[in-house]
BAFI-3210 file (N, C-alpha, C; in Angstrom, 3 decimals, decimal comma, padded with zeros to 6 digits):
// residues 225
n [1|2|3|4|5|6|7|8|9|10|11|12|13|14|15|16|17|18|19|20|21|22|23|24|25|26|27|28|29|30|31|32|33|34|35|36|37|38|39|40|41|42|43|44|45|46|47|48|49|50|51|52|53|54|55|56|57|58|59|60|61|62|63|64|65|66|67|68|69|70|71|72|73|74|75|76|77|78|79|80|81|82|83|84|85|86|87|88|89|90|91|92|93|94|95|96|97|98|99|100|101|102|103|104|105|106|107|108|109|110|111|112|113|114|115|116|117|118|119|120|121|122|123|124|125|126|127|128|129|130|131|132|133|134|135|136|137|138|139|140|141|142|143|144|145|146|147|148|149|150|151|152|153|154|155|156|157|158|159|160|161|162|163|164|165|166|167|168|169|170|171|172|173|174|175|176|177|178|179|180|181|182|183|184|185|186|187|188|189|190|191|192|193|194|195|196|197|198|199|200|201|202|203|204|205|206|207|208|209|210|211|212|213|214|215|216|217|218|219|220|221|222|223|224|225]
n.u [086,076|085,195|086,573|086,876|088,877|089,992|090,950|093,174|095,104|096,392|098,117|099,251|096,717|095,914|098,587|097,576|095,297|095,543|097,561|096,024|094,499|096,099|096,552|094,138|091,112|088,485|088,594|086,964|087,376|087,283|087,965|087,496|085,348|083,009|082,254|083,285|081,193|079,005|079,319|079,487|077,169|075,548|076,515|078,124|080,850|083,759|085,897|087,036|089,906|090,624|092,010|092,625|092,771|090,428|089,576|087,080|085,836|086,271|088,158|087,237|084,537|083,477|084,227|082,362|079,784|079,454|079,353|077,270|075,498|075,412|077,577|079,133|081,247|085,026|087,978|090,325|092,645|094,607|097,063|099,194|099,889|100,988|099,617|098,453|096,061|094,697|094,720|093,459|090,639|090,122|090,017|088,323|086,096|085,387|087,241|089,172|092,125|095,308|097,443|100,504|101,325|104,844|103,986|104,195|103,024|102,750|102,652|100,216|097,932|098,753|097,385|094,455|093,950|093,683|091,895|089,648|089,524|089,432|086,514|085,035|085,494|086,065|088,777|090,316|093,185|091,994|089,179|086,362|083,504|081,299|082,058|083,536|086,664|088,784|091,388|092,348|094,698|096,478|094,058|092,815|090,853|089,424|086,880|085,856|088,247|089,415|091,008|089,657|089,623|089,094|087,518|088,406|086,211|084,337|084,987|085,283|082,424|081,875|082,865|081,320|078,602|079,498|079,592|077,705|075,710|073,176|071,562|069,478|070,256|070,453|069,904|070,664|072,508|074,466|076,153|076,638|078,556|080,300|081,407|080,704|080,939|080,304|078,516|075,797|075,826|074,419|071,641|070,632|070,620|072,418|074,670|075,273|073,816|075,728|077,819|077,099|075,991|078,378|079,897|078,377|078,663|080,927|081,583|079,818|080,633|082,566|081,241|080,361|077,003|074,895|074,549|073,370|070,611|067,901|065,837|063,411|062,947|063,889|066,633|069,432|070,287|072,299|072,602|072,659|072,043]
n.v [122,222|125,596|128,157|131,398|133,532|136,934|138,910|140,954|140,824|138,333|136,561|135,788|135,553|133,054|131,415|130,948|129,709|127,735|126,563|126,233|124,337|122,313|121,506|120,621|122,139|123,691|126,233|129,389|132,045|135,938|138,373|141,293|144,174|143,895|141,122|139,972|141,033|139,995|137,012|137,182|137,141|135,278|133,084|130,624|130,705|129,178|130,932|133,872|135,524|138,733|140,965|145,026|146,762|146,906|146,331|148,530|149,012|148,422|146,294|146,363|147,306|144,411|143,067|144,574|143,753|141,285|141,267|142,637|141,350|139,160|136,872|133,940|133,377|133,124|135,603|137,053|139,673|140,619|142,431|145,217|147,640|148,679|149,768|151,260|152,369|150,893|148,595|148,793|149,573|147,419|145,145|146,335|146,408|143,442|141,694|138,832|138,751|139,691|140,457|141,407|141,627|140,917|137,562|134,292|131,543|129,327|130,163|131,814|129,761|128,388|130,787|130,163|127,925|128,150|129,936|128,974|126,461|127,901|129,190|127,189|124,733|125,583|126,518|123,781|121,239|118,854|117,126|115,573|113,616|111,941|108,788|109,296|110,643|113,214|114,368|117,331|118,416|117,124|115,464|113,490|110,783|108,738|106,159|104,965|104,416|103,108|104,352|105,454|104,972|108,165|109,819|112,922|114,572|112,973|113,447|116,200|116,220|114,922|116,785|119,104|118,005|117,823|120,426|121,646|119,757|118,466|120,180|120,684|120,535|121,392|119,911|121,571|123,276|121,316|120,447|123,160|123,631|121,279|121,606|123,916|126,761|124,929|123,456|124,970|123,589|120,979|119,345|117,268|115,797|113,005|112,694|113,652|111,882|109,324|110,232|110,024|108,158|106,169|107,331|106,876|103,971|103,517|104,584|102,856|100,865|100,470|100,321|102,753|104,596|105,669|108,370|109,863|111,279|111,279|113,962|114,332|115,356|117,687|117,726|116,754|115,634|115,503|113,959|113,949|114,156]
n.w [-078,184|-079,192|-081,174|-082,004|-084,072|-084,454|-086,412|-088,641|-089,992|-092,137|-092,729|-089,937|-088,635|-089,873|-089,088|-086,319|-086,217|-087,334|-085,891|-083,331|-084,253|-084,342|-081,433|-080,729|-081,212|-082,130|-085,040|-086,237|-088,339|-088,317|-090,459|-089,786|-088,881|-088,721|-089,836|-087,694|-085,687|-086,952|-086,515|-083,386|-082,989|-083,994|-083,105|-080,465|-078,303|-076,876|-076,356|-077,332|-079,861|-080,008|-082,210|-081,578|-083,391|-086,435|-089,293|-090,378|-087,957|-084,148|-082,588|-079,478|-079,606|-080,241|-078,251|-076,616|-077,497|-076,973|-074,034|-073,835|-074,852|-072,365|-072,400|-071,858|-072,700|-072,839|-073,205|-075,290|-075,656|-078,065|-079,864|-081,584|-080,305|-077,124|-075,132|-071,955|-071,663|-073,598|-072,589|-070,501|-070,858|-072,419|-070,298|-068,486|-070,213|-069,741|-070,758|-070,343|-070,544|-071,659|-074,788|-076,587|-079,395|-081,296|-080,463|-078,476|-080,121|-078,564|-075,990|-076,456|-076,759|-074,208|-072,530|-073,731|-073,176|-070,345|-069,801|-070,359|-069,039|-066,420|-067,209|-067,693|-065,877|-062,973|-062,981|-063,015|-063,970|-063,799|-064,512|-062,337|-062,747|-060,934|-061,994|-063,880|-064,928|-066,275|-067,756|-068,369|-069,425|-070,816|-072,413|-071,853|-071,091|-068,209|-066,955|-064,560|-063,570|-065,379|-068,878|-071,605|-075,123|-077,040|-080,333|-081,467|-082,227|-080,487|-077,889|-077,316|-078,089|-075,715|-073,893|-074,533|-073,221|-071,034|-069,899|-070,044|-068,310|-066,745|-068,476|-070,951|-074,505|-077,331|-080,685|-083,113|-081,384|-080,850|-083,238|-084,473|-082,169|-082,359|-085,598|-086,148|-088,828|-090,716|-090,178|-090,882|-093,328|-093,527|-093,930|-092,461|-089,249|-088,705|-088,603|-085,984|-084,695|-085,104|-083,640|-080,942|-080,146|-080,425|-078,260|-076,195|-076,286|-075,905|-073,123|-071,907|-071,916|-069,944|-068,118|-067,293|-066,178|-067,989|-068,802|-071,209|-072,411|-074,423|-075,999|-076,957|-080,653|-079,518|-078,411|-076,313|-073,126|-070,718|-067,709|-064,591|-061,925]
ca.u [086,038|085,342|087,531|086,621|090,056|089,476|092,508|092,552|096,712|095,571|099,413|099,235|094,933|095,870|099,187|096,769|094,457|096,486|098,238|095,320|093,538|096,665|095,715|092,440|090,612|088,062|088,853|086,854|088,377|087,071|089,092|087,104|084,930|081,639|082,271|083,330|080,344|077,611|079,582|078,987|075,821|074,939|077,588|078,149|082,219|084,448|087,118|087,327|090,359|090,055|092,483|091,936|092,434|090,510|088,804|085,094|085,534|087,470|087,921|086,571|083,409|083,256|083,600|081,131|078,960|079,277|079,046|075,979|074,537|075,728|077,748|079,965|082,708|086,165|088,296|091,984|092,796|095,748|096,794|100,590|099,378|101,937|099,167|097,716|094,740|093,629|094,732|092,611|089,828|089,141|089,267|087,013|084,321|085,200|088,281|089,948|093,325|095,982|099,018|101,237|102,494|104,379|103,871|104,876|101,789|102,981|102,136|098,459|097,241|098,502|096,307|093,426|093,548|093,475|090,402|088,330|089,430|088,727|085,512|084,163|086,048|086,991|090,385|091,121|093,391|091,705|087,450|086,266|082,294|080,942|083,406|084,345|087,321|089,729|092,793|091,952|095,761|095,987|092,858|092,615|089,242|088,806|086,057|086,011|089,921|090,178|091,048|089,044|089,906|087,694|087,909|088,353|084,511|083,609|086,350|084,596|081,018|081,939|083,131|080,654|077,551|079,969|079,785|076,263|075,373|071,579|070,650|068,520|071,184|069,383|071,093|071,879|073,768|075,635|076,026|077,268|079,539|081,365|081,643|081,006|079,850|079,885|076,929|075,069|075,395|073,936|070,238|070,166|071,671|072,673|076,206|075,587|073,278|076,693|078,946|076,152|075,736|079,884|080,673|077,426|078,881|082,669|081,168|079,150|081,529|083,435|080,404|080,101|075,970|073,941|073,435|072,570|068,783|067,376|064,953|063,016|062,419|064,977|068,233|070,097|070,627|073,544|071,916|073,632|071,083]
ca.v [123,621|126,023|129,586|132,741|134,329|138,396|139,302|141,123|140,135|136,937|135,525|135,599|134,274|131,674|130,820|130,923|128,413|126,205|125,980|126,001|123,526|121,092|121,507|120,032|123,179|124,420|127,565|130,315|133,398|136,459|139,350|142,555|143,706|143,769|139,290|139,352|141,066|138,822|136,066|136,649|137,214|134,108|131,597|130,561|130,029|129,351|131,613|134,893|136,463|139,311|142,200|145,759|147,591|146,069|147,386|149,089|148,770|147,816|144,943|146,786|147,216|143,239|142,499|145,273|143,122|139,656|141,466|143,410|139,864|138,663|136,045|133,299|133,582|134,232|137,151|137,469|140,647|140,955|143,959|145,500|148,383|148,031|150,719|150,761|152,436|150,050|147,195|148,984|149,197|145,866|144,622|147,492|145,814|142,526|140,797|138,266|138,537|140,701|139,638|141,864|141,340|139,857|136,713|133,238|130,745|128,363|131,053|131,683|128,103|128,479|131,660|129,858|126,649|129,022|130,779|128,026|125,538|128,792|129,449|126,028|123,861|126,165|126,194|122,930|120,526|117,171|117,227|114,386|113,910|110,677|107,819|109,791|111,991|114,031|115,030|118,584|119,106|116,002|115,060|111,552|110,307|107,586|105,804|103,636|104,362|102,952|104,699|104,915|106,191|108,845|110,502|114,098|114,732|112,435|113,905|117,182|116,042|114,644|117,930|119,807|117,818|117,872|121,381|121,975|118,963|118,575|121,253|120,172|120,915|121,339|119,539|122,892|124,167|120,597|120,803|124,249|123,396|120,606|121,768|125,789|127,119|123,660|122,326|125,264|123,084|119,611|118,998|116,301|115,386|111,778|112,922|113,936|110,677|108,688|110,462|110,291|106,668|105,563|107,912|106,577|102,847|103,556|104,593|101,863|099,446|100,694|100,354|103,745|104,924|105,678|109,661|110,798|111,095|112,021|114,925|113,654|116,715|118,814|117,494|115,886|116,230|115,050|114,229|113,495|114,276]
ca.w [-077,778|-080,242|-080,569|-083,056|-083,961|-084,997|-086,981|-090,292|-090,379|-092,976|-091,794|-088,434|-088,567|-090,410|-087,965|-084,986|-086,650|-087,758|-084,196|-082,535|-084,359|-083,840|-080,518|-080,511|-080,796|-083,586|-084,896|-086,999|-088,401|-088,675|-090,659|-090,286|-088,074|-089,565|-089,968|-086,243|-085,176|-087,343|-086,120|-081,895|-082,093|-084,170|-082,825|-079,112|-078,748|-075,862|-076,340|-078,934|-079,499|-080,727|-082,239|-081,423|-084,543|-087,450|-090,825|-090,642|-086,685|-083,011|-081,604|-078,291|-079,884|-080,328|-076,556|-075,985|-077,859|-076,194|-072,841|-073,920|-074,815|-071,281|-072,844|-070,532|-073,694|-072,646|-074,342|-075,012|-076,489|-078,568|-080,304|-081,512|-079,104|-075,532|-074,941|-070,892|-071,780|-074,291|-071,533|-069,216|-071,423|-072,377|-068,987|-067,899|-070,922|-069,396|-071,764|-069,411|-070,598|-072,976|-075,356|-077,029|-080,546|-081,500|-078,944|-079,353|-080,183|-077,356|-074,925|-076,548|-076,514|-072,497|-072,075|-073,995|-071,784|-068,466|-069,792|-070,516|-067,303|-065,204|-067,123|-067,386|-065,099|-062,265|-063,241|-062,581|-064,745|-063,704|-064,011|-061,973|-062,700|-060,804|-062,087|-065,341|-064,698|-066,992|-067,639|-069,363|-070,200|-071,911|-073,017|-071,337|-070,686|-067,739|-066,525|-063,257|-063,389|-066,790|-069,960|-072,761|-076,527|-078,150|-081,469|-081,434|-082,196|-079,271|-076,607|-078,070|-077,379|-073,868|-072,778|-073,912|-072,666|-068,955|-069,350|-069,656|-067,869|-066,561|-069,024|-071,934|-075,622|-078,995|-082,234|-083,850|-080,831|-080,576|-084,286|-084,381|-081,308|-082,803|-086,614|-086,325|-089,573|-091,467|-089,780|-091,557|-094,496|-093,604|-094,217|-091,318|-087,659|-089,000|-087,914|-084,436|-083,875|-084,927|-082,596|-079,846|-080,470|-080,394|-077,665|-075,143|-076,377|-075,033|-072,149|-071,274|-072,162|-069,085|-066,752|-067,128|-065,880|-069,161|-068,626|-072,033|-072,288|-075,397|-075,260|-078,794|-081,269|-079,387|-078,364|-074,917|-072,232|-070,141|-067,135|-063,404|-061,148]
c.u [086,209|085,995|087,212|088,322|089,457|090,459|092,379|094,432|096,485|097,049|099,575|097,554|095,493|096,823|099,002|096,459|094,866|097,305|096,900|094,762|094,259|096,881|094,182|091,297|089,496|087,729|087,967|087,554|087,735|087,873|088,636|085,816|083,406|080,976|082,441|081,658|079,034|077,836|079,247|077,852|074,631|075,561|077,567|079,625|082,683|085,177|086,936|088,712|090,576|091,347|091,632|091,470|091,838|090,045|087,786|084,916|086,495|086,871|087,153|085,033|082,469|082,972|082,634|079,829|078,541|078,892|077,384|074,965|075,077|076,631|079,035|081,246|083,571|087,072|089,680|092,001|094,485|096,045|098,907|101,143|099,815|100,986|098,527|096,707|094,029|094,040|093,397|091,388|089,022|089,201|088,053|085,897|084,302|086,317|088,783|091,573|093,987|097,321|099,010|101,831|103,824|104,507|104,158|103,167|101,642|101,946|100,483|097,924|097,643|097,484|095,122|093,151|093,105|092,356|089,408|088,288|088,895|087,201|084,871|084,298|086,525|088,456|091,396|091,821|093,173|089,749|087,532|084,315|082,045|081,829|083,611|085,431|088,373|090,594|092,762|093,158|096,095|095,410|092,470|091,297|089,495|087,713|085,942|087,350|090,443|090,068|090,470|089,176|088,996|088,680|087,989|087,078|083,906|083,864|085,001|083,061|081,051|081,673|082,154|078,870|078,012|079,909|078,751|075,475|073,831|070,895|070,468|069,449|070,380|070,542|071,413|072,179|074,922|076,260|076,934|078,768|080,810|081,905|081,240|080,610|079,682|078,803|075,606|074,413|075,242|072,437|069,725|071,319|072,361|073,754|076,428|074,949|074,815|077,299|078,428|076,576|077,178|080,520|079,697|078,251|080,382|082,010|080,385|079,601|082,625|082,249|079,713|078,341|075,799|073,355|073,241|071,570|068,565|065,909|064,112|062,088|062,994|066,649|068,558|070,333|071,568|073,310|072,477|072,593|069,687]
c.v [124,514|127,860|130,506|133,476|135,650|138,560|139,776|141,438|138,534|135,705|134,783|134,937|133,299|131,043|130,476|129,945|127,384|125,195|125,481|125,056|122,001|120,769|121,003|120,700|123,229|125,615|128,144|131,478|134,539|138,029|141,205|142,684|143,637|141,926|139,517|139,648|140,446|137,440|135,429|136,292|136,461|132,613|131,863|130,181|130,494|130,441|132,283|135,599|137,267|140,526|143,525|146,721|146,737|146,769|146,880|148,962|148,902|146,912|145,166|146,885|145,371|142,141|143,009|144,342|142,133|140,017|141,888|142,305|138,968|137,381|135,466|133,480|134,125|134,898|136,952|138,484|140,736|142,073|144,272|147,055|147,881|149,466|150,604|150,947|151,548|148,783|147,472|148,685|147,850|144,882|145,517|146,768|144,444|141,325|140,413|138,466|139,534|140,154|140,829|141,554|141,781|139,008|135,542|132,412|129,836|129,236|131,466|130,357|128,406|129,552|130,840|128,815|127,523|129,369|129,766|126,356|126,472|128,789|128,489|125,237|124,119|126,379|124,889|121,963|119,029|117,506|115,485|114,543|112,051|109,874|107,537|110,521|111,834|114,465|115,804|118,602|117,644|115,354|113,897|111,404|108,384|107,402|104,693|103,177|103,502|103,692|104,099|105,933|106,695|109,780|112,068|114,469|114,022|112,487|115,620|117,179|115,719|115,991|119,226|119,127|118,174|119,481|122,113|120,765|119,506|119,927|120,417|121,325|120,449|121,090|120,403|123,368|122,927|120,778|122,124|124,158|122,605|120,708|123,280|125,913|125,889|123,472|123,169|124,149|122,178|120,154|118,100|116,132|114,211|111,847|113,114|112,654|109,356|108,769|110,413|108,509|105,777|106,171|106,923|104,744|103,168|103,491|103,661|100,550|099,287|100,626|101,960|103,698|105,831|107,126|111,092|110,426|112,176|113,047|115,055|115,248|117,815|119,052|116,430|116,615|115,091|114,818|113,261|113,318|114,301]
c.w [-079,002|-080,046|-081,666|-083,274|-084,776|-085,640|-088,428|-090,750|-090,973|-092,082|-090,764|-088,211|-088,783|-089,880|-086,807|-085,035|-086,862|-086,173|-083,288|-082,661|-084,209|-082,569|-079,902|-080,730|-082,494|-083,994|-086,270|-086,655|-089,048|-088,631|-090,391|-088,922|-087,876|-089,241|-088,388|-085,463|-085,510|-086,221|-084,429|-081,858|-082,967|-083,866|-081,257|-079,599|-077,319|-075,132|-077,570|-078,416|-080,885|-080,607|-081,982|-082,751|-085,644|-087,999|-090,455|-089,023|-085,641|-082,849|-080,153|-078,245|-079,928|-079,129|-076,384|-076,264|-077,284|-074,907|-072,448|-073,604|-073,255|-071,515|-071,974|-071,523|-073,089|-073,820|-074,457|-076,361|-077,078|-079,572|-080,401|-080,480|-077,716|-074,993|-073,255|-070,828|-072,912|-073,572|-070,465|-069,456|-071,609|-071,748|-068,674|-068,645|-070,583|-070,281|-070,454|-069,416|-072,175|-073,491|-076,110|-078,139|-080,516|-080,114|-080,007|-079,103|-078,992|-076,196|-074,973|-076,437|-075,074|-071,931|-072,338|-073,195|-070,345|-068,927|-069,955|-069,884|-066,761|-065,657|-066,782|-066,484|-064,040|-061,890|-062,889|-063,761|-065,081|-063,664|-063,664|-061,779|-062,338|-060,804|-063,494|-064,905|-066,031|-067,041|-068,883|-069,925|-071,298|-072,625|-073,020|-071,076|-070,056|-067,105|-065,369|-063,060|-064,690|-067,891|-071,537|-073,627|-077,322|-079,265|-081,015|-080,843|-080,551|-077,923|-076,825|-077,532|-075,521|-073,335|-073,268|-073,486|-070,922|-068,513|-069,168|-069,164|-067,018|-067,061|-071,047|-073,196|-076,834|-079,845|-082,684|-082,856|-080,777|-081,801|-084,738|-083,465|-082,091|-084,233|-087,183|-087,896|-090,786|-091,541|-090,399|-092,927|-094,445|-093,079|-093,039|-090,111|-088,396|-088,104|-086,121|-083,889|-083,448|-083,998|-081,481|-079,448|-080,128|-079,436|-076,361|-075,263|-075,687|-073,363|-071,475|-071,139|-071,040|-067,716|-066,906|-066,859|-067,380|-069,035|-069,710|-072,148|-073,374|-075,354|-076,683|-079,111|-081,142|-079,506|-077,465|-074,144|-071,342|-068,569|-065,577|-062,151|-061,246]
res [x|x|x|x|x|x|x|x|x|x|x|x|x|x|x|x|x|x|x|x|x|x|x|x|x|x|x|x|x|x|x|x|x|x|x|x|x|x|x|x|x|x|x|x|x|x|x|x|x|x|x|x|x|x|x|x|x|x|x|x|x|x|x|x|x|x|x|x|x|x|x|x|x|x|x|x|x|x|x|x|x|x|x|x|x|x|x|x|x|x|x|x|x|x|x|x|x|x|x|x|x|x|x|x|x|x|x|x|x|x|x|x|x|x|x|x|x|x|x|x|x|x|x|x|x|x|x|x|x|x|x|x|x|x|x|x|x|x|x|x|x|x|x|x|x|x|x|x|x|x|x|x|x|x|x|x|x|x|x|x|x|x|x|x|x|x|x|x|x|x|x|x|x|x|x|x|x|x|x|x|x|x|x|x|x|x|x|x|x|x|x|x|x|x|x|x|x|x|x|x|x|x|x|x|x|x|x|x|x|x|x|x|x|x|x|x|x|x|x|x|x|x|x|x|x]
***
């Protein structure tokens, strides 16, 4: 799951990230709001959160953006602002949720899980697809009621082929998904065939049903029905 943090407090970015990413999570950071706004509207990301005040911009302007682009991204606005009209606000442009500096990190990683079970998973803490199911708060992965161990990357790929499941995923959005602005800088997939390749083998080694289907020239597709 990948997360955009907005913040042009370098301290507090870089205490987000760091938490978040020992969390499982992969986090870009953008300080200004110029970088946040290149960044929506060439990246797809789970979860942005996004301050209100930043340099050359608002953060309000940054939802406006994602909404404009109709985008499923959820929002958490944080801000040192105990203000109601800028609470009201960026629900009114569509932000799911508001924190108050300061806040404790514990408590954001719990907002960010709620926003992206509710978005993707209808808020539930167990996905059960066929005779794969999940344990979202833990990050268990069984298959036919047995447990099987994936790497980060391949826990990572699971969940998001389960989340766009029977829709046809192009290598630079998986690519992008699982390594965010890295994957700019590789010349070839090689990397995503690996993790394709060692995640489809766990799975089959459990019985699991065989439902990635390569879509040759484009991507995969994750395919149930």
């Amino acid at each position: 799951m990948k997360i955009l943090i907005v913040e042009d407090e370098k301290e507090l970015a870089d205490s987000m990230k760091k938490y978040l990413e020992s969390e499982g999570y992969l986090c870009e950071v953008a300080g200004d709001y110029l970088k946040a706004s290149d960044k929506v509207s060439m990246y797809k990301y789970d979860c942005v959160i996004v301050d209100i005040t930043l340099p050359n911009g608002s953060g309000l302007d940054v939802i406006k953006e994602l909404k404009e682009n109709k985008s499923e991204t959820g929002v958490i606005i944080v801000s040192a602002k105990n203000s109601l009209d800028d609470k009201i606000k960026g629900l009114e442009l569509g932000s799911d949720d508001y924190l108050t500096k300061p806040f404790h990190l514990s408590e954001l990683n719990a907002r960010v899980k709620a926003i992206i079970r509710r978005k993707s998973f209808d808020g539930n803490n167990e996905m059960i697809l066929k005779e794969i199911k999940i344990d979202l708060t833990q990050r268990r992965v069984f298959v036919n009621e047995k447990e099987i161990t994936l790497t980060q990357k391949e826990y990572d790929l699971l969940m998001y082929f389960i989340a766009n499941k029977n829709k046809v995923v192009t290598k630079n959005s998986i690519a992008e998904h699982l390594w965010g602005d890295d994957s700019d800088q590789s010349d070839s997939f090689d990397f995503i065939y690996t993790h394709i390749k060692n995640l489809r083998k766990k799975l089959l080694d459990k019985a699991c049903e065989d439902y990635i289907t390569t879509i040759y020239g484009i991507g995969y597709n994750f395919k149930t029905q």
